[in-house]
N, C-alpha and C positions, 0 to 999 in steps of 0.2 A: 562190470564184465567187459573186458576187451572184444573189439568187432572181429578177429582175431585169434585162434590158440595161438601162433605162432607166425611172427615176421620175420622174415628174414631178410637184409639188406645185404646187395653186396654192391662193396666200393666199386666205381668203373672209370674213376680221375685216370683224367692225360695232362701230364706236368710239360709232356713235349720232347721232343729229343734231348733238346740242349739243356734239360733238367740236371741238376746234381743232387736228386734224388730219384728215386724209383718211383713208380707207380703203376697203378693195380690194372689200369688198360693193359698195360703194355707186358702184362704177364696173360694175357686172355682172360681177363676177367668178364669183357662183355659175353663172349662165347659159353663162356662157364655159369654166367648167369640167365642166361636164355635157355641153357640148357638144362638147368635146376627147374622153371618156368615150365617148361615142357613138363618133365617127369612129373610136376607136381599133378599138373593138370592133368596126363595119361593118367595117374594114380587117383583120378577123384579126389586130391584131399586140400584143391583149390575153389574159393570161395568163402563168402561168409562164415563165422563162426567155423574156420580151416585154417589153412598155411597159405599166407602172401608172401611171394616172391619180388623185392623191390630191387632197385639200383638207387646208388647213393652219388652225391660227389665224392670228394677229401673224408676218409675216416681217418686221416692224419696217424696211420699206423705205415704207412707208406715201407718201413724197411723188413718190414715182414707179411707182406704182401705176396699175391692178393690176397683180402679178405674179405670177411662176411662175417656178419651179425648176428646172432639169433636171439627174439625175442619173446616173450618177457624175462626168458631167465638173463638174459647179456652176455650169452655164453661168444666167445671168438674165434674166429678160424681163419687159418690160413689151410690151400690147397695147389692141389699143381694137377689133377688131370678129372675124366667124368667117375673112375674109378673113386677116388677124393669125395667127390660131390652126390654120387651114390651112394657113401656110407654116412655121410651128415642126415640125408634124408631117409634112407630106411633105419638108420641106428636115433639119429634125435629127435625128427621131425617124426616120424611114424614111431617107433617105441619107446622117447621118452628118456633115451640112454645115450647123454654126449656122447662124443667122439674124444679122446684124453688124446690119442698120438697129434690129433689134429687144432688140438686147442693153441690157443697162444695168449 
């Protein structure tokens, strides 16, 4: 049994300005995962045998960013605001039912 229902990682890589690629900082990724972190926790559904909210380096998905993990299924997402990140968590992480618009 997983310590674990549900991880969730999101990338928060800085490749730098002078990148010629993108990356997930630099779309608000740290904001958006602090902010997943939060809700989880107002929601009670952080902790043991819950949903963990982590940060990653490089998920080397860089041009479809940012993104975020979920596991155990491996489901993938890309997002752009808290709206976004409020229906990952009350549609997958609370009821079990990905998000399709937001998958990648």
């Amino acid at each position: 049994m997983s310590y674990y229902t549900r991880h969730v990682f999101f990338c928060v890589n800085d490749r730098g300005p002078d990148s010629d690629r993108p990356c997930c900082k630099q779309c608000g990724s740290v904001q958006m995962r602090e902010y997943a972190k939060k809700r989880v926790k107002a929601l009670g559904l952080a902790g043991k045998g819950k949903i963990r909210i982590n940060q990653a380096g490089c998920l080397d998905r860089c041009e479809e960013g940012p993104v975020c993990v979920v596991y155990p299924e491996g489901t993938w997402y890309t997002y752009v605001d808290e709206f976004d990140i409020d229906e990952i968590i009350d549609s997958h992480l609370v009821n079990s039912k990905p998000v399709d618009r937001l998958k990648i």
